[in-house]
C-alpha positions, 0 to 999 in steps of 0.5 A: 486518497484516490488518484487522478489518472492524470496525476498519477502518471504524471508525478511517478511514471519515472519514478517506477524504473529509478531503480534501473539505474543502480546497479546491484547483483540480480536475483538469479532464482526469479523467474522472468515473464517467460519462465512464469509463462511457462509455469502457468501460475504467478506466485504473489507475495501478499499481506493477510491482516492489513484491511483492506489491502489484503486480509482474510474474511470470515470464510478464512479467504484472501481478499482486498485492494491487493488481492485483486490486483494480483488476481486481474494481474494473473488474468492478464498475464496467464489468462485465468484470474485463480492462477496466482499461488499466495505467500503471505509474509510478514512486513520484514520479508515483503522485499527478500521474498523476491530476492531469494525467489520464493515469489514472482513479485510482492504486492503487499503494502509496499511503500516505494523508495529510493532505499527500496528501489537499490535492491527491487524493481518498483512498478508504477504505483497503484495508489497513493497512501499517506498519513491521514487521521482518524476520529469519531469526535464530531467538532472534527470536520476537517484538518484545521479543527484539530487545533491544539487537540492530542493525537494519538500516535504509533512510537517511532512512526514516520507520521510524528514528523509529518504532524509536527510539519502540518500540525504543529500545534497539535499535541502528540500522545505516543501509543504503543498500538493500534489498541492502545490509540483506541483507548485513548479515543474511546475515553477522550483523551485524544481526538485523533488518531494518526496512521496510514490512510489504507490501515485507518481505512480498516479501522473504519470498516471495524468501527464504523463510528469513526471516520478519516479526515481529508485531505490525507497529510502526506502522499506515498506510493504504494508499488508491486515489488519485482526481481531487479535485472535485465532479463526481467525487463518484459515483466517490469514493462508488462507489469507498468503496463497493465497498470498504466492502464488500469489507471487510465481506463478508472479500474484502480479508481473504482476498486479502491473507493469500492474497499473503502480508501480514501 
């Protein structure tokens, strides 16, 4: 889901500093904005297999919505859009990589919550993910043609509820994985799959047979993750910043319909 500039800024600009207002001890081994300055390099915590956030290429590359966001980012703050060190991390290390200091910030998929924002600082979102549904079965146009149709749907997701509330007559198989969802679609016992939208947008690009249904189910912001504390105020306010203004000027806009989101 694409955001308006409007309704983004208007619905998450507090949102982004509610962390502020719990205390919890800072990182000390965080570098703030002058230290990063200083250095001349911004370490970026990012993923490398969610498509199309953050993935590598055939040439073994990073790239991606987040990739680049951390690239202009370095462009912004440093002058140079290749002055970014990467460290890719796995799903349970997104947060404590900018707690214990390994990384400046994290842009890798991370979700903004009130839980969240105890422990880091969240920027203002970049975009908006939610639950959306994938499917090739062509009687599907739209939400409402599910009906009483199965979908497939990942054990122990967050998804399961919000299908219960929007489709509550729908009938949800619980898969184990991704490839699991996919053997049920391929030999039609499901008609659809539930899962992020970024992550469903991957599945098209790899089997371009299938398609998200819009509008996605659910809205969920997706935010850069910052040391928490005072002295790394400037970064926060620098960081909010760019992106209020990236969003004002269409970039953010423009760079996710180019990747594919919906």
């Amino acid at each position: 889901m694409v955001v308006k500039a409007a309704t983004l800024l208007s619905t998450v600009l507090g949102f982004s500093f509610m962390g502020a207002l719990v205390s919890v001890l800072p990182s000390l081994a965080a570098a703030d904005l002058q230290t990063i300055q200083q250095r001349g390099r911004l370490i970026v915590a990012v993923k490398n297999d969610v498509r199309p956030l953050g993935f590598r290429g055939a040439d073994g590359q990073l790239q991606g919505l987040e990739i680049e966001i951390a690239q202009r980012l370095a462009q912004e703050l440093l002058g140079r859009k290749d002055a970014v060190e990467w460290q890719s991390v796995v799903n349970q290390d997104r947060l404590t990589a900018v707690i214990d200091g390994k990384a400046d910030i994290a842009i890798a998929h991370v979700t903004g919550t009130p839980l969240r924002a105890r422990l880091v600082s969240l920027s203002v979102p970049y975009y908006l993910d939610g639950t959306a549904l994938i499917t090739r079965d062509t009687s599907v146009q739209r939400l409402a043609d599910i009906g009483k149709g199965s979908i497939a749907v990942l054990d122990g997701s967050s998804a399961i509820a919000t299908l219960r509330y929007r489709l509550p007559d729908a009938n949800l198989i619980s898969v184990a994985s991704y490839e699991a969802a996919h053997a049920l679609l391929e030999k039609g016992d499901a008609i659809a799959f539930a899962g992020d939208a970024t992550v469903l947008a991957g599945w098209v690009h790899e089997f371009p047979s299938y398609r998200l249904l819009t509008p996605t189910l659910s809205a969920e912001p997706l935010c850069i993750v910052m040391p928490k504390g005072l002295q790394y105020t400037d970064l926060h306010t620098r960081i909010n910043q760019i992106i209020a203004r990236w969003i004002a000027e269409g970039w953010l806009q423009e760079r996710a319909t180019y990747w594919g989101l919906p």
